[in-house]
Every structure is written in C-alpha cells, then in structure tokens.
Gaussian input, Z-matrix of N, CA and C with variables (Angstrom, degrees):
# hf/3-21g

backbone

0 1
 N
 C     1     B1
 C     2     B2     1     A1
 N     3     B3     2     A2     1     D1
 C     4     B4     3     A3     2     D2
 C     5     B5     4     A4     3     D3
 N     6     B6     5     A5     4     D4
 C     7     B7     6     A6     5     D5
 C     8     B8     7     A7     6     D6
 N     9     B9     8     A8     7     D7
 C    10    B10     9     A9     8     D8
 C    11    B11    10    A10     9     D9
 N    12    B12    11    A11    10    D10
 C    13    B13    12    A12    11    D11
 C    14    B14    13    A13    12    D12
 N    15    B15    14    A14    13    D13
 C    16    B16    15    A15    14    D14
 C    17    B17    16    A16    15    D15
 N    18    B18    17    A17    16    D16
 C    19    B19    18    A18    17    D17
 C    20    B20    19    A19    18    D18
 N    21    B21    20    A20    19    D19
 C    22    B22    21    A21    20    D20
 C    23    B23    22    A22    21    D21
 N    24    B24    23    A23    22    D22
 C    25    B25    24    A24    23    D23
 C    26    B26    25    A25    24    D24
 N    27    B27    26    A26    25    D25
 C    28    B28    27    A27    26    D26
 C    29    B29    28    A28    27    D27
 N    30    B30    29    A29    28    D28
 C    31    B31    30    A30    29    D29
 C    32    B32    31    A31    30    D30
 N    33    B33    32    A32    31    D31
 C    34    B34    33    A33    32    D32
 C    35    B35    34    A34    33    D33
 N    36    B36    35    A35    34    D34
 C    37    B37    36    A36    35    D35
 C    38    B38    37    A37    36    D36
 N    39    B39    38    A38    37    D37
 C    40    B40    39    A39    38    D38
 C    41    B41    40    A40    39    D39
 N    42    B42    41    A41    40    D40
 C    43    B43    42    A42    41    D41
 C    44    B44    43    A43    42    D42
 N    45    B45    44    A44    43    D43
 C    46    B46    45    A45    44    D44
 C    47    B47    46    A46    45    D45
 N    48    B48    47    A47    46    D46
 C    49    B49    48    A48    47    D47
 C    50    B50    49    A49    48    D48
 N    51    B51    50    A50    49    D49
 C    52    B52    51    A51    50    D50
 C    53    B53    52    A52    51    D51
 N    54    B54    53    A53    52    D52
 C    55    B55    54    A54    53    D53
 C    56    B56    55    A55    54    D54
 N    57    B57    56    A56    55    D55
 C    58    B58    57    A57    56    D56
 C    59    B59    58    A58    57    D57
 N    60    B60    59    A59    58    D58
 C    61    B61    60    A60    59    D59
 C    62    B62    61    A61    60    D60
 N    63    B63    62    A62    61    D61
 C    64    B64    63    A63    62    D62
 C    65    B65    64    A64    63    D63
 N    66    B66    65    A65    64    D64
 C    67    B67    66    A66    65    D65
 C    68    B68    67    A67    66    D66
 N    69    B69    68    A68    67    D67
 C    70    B70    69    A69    68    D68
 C    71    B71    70    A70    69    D69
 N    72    B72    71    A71    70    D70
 C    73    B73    72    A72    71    D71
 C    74    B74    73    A73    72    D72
 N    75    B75    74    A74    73    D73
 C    76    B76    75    A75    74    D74
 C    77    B77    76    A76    75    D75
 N    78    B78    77    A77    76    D76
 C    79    B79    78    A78    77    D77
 C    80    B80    79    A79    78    D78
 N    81    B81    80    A80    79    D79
 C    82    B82    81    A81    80    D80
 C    83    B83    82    A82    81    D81
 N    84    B84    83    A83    82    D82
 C    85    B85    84    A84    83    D83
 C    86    B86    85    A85    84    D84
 N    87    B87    86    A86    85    D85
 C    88    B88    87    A87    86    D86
 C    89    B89    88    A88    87    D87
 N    90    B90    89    A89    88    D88
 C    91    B91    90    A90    89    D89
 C    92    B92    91    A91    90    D90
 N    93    B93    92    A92    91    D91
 C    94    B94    93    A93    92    D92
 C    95    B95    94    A94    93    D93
 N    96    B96    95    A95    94    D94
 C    97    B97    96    A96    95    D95
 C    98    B98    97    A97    96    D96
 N    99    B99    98    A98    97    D97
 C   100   B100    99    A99    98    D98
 C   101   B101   100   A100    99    D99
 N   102   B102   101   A101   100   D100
 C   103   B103   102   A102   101   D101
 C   104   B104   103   A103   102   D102
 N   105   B105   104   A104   103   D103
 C   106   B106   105   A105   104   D104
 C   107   B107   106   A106   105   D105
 N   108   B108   107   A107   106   D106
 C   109   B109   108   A108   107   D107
 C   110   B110   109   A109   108   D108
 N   111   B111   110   A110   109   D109
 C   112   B112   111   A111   110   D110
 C   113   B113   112   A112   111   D111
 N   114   B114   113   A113   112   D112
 C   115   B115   114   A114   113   D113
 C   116   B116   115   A115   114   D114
 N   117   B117   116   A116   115   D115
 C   118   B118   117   A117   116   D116
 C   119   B119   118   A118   117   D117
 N   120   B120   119   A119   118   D118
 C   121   B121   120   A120   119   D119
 C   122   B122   121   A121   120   D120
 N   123   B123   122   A122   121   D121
 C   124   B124   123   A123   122   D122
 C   125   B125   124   A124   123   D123
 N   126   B126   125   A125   124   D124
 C   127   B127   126   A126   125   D125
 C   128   B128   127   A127   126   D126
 N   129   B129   128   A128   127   D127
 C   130   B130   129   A129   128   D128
 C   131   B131   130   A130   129   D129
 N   132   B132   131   A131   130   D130
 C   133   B133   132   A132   131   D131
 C   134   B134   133   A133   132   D132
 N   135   B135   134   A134   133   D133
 C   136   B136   135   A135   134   D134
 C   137   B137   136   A136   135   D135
 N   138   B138   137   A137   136   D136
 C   139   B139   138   A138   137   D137
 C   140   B140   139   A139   138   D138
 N   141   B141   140   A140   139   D139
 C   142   B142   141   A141   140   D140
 C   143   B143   142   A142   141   D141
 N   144   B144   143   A143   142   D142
 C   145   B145   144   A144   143   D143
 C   146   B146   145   A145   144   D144
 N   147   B147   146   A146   145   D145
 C   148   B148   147   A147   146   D146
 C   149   B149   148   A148   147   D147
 N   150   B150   149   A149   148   D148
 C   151   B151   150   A150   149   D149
 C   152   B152   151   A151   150   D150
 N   153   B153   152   A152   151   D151
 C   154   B154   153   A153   152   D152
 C   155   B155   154   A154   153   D153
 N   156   B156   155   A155   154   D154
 C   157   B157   156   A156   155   D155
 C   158   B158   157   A157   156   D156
 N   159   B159   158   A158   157   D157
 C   160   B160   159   A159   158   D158
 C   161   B161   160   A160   159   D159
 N   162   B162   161   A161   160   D160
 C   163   B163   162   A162   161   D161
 C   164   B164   163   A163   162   D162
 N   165   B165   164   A164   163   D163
 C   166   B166   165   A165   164   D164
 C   167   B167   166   A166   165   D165
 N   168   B168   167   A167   166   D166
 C   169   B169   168   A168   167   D167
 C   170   B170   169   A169   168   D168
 N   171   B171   170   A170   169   D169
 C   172   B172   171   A171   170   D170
 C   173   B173   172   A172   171   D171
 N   174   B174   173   A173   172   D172
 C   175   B175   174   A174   173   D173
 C   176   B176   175   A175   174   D174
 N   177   B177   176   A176   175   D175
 C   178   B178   177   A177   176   D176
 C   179   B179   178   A178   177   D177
 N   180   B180   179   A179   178   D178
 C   181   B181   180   A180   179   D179
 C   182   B182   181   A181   180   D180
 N   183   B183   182   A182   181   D181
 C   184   B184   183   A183   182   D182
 C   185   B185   184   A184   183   D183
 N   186   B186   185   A185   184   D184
 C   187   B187   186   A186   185   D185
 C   188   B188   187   A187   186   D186
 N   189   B189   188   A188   187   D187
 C   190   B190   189   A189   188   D188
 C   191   B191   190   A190   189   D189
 N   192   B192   191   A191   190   D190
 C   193   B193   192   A192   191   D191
 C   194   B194   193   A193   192   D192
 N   195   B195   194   A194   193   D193
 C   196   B196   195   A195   194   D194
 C   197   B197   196   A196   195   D195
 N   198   B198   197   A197   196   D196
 C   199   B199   198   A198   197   D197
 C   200   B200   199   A199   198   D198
 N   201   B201   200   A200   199   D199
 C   202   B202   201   A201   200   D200
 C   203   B203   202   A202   201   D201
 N   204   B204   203   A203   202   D202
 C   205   B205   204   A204   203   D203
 C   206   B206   205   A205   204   D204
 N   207   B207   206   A206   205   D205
 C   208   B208   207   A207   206   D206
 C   209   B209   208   A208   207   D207
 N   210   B210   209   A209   208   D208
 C   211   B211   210   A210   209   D209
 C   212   B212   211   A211   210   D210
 N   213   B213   212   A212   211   D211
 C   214   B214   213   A213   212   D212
 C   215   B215   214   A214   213   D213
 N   216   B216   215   A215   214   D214
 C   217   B217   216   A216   215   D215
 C   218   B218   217   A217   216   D216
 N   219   B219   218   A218   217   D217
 C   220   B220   219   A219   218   D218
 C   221   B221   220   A220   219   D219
 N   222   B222   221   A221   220   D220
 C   223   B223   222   A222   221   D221
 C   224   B224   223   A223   222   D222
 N   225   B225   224   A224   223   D223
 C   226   B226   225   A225   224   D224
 C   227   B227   226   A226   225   D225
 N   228   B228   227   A227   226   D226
 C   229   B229   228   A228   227   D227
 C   230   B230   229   A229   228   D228
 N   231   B231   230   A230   229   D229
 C   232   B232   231   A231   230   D230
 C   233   B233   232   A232   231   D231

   B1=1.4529
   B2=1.5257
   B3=1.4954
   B4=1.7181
   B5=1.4019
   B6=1.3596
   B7=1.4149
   B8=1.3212
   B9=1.3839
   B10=1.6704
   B11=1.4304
   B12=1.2726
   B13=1.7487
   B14=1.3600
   B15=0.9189
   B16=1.1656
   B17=1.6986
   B18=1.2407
   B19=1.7525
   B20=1.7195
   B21=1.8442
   B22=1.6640
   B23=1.5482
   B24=1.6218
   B25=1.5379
   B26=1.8815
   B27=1.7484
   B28=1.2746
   B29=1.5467
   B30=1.2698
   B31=1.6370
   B32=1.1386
   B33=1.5703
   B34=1.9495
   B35=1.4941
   B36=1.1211
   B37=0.9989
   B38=1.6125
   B39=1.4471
   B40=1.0649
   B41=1.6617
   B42=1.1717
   B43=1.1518
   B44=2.2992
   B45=2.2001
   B46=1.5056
   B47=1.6553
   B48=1.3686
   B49=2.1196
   B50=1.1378
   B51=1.7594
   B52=1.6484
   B53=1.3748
   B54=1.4461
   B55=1.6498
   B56=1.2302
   B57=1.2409
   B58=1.3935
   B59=1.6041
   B60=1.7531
   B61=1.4464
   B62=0.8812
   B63=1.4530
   B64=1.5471
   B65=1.8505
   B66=0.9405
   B67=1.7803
   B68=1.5675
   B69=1.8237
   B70=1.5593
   B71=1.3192
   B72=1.7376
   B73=1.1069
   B74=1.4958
   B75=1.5413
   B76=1.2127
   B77=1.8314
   B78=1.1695
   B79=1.4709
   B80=1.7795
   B81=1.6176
   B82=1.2272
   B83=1.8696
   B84=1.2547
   B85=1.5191
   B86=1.5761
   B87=1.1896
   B88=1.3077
   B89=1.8740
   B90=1.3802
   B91=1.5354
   B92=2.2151
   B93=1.4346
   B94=1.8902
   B95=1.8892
   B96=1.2637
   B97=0.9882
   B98=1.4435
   B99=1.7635
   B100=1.4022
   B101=1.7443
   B102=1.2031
   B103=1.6286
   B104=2.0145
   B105=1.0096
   B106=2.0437
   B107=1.6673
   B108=1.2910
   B109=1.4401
   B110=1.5782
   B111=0.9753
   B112=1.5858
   B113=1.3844
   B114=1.1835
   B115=1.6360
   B116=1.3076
   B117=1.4517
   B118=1.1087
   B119=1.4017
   B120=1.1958
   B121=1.5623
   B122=1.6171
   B123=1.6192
   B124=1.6247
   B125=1.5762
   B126=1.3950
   B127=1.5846
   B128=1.5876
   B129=1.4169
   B130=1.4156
   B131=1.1445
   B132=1.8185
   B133=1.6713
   B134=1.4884
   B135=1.6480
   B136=1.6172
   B137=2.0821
   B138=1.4600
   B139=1.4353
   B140=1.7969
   B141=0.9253
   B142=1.6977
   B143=1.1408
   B144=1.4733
   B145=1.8885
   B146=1.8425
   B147=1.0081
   B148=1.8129
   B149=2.0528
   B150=1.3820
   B151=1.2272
   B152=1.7035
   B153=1.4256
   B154=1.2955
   B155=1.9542
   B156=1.4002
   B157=1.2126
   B158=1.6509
   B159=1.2763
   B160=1.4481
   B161=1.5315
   B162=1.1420
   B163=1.5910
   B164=1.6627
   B165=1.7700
   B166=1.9660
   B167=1.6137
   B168=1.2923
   B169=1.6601
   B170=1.9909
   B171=0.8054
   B172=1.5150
   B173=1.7207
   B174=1.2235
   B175=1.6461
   B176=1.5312
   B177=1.2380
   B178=1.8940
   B179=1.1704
   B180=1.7038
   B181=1.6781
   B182=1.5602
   B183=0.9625
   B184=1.1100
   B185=1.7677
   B186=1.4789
   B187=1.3484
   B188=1.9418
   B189=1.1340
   B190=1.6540
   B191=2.2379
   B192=1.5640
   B193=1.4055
   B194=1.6919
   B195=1.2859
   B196=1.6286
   B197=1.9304
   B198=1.3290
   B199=1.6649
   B200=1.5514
   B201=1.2141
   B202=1.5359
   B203=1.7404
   B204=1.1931
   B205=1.3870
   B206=1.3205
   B207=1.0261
   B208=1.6038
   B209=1.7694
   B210=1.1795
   B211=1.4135
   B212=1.9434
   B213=1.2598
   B214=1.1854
   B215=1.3826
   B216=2.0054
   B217=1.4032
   B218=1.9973
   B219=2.3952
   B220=1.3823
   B221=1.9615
   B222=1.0016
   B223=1.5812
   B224=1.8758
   B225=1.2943
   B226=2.0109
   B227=1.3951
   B228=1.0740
   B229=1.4949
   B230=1.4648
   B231=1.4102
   B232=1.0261
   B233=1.3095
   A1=109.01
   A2=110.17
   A3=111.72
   A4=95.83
   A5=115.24
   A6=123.26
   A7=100.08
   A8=110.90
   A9=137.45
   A10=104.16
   A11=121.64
   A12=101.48
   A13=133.56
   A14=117.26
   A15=114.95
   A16=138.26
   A17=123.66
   A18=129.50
   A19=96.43
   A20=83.72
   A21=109.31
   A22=81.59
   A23=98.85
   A24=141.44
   A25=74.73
   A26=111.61
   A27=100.34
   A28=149.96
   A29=97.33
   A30=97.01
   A31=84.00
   A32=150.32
   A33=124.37
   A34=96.34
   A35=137.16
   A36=134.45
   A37=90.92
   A38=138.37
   A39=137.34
   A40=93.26
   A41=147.72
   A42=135.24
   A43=84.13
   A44=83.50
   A45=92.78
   A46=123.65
   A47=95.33
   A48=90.43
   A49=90.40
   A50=99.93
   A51=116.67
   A52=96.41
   A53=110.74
   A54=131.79
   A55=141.04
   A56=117.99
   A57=108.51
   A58=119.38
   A59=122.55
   A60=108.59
   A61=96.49
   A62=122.00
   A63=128.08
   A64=123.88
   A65=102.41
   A66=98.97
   A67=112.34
   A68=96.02
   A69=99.83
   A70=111.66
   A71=121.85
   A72=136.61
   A73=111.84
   A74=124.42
   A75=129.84
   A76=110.99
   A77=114.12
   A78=111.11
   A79=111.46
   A80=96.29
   A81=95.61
   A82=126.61
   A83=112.40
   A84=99.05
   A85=116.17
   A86=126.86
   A87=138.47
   A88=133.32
   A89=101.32
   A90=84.11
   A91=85.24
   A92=90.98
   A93=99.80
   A94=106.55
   A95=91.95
   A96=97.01
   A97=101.10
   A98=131.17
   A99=112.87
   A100=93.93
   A101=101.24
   A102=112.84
   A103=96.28
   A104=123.73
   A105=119.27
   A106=76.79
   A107=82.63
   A108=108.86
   A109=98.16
   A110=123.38
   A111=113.60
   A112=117.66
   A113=130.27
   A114=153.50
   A115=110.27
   A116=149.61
   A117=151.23
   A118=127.68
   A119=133.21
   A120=140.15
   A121=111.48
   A122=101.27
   A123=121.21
   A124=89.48
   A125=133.05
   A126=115.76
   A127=132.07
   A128=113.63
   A129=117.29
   A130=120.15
   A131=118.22
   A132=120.13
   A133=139.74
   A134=90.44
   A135=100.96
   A136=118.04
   A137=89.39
   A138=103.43
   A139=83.70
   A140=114.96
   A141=101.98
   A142=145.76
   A143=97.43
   A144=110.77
   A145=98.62
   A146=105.49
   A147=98.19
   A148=86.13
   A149=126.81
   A150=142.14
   A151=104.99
   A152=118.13
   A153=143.88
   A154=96.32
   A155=104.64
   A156=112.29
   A157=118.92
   A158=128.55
   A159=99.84
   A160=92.51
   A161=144.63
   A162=139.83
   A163=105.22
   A164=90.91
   A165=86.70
   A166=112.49
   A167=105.17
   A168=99.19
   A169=91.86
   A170=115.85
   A171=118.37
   A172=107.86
   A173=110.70
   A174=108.35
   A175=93.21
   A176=131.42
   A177=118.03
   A178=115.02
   A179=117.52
   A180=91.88
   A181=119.69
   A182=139.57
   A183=165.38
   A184=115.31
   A185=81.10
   A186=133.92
   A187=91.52
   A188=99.78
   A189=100.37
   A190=87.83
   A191=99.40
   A192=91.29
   A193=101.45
   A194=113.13
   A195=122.30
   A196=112.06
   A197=86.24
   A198=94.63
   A199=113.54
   A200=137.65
   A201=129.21
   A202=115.75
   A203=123.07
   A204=119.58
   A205=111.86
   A206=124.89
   A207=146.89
   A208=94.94
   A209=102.70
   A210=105.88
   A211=100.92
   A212=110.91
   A213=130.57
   A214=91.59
   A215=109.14
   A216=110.71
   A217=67.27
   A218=89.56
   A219=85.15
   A220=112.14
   A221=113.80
   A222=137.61
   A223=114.51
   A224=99.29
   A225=91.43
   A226=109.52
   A227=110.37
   A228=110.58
   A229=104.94
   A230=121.92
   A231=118.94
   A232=116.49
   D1=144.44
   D2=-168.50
   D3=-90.57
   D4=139.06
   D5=163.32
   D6=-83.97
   D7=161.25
   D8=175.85
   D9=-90.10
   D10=146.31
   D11=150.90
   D12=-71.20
   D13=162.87
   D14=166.51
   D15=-67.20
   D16=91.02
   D17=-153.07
   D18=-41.68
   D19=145.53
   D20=-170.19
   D21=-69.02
   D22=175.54
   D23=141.62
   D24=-27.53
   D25=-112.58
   D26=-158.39
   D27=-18.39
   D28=-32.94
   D29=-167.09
   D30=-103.96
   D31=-12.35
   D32=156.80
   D33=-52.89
   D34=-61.98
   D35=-122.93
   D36=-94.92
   D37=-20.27
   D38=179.37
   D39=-102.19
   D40=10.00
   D41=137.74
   D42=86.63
   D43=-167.72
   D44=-179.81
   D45=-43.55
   D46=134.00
   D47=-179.24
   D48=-67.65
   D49=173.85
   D50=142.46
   D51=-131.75
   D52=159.08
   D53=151.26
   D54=-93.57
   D55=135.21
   D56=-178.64
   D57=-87.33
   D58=160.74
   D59=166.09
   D60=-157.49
   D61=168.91
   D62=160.59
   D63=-106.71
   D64=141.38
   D65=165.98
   D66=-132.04
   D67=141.32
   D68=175.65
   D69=-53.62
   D70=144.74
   D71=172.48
   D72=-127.54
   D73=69.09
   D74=-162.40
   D75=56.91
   D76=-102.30
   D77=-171.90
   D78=-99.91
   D79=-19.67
   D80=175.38
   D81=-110.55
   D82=178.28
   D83=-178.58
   D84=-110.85
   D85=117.71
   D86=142.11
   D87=-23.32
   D88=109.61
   D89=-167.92
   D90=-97.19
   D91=154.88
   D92=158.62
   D93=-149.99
   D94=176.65
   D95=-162.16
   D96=-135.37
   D97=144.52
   D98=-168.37
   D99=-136.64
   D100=106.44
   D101=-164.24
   D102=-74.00
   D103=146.50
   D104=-160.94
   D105=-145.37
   D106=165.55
   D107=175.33
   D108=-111.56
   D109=8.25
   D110=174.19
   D111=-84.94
   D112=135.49
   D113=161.55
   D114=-30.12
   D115=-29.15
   D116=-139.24
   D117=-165.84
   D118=115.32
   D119=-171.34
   D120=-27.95
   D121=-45.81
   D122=-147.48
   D123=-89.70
   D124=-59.66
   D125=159.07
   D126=-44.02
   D127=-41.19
   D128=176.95
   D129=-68.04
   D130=-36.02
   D131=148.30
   D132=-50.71
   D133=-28.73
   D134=-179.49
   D135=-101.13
   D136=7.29
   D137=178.79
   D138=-95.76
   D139=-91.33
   D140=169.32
   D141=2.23
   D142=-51.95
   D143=173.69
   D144=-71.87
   D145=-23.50
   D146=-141.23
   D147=-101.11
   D148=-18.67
   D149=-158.75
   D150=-115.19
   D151=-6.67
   D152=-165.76
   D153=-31.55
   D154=-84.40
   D155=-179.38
   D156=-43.75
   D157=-27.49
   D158=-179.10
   D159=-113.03
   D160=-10.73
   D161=145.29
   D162=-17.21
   D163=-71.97
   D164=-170.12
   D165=-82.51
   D166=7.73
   D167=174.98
   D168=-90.59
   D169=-27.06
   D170=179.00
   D171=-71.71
   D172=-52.62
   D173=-176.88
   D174=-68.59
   D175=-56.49
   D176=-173.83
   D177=-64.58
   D178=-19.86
   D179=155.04
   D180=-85.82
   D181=2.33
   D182=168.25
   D183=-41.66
   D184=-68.15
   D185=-166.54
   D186=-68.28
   D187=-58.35
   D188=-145.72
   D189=-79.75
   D190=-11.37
   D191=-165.05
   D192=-93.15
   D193=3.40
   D194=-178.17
   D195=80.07
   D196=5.28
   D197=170.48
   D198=-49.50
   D199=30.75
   D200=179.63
   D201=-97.59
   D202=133.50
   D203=-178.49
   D204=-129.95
   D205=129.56
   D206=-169.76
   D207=30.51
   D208=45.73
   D209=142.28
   D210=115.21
   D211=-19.66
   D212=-153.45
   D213=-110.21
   D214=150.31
   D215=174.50
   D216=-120.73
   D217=123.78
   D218=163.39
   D219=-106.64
   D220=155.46
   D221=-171.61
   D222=-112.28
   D223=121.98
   D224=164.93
   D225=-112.22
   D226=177.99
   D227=-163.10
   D228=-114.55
   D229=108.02
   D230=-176.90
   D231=-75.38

C-alpha cells in the first residue's frame, strides 16, 4: 500500500484541499470543483480518481439542476 506524504507547511496552513475537474457539457466544458476534507493535494486527487463515478453523477445533477455559481458547479465531499 502507497503511503501519502506527509502535508507541507502549506497545505496545514491552507487547511482541507479541493480539486478541480471538468465535465462535457454538450460541445462545451464544465468546470466543478470537489471541496475534501483531506490535508493534501495527492489524497484529494486520489479520492477523486477512486470516487470518479458518483463525483460526475453529482456534478450532472448539479449541472442539470442549474446549481452553477460564478461559473463553477461547487461539490463537498461526503
């Protein structure tokens, strides 16, 4: 099993990550954002990869419910 590192000075001090992603929106792309309670870029990316399928079932309902704010569909991590 891969260990994580251990979060810099920065990311204590900036507290829970978020990630960014995109989803197709017909011709164009959708940005969201998935706010984590994790410490560290490299977990909050790899909670993402591994959570993939109900992430974008969450941004397309999101999406389809007009949930977008200043441009962004934002997401928490349950």
């Amino acid at each position: 099993m891969r260990k994580f590192p251990k979060p810099t000075e920065q990311e204590l001090k900036e507290g829970p990550q978020a990630v960014s992603f995109q989803i197709a929106n017909g011709n164009a792309r959708q940005t969201c954002i998935l706010q984590t309670t994790l410490p560290t870029k490299a977990q909050a990316q790899k909670y993402l990869l591994a959570n993939w399928p109900a992430v974008e079932k969450m941004a397309r309902d999101a999406l389809a419910m007009g949930a977008v704010e200043d441009g962004q569909i934002k997401l928490m991590m349950t």
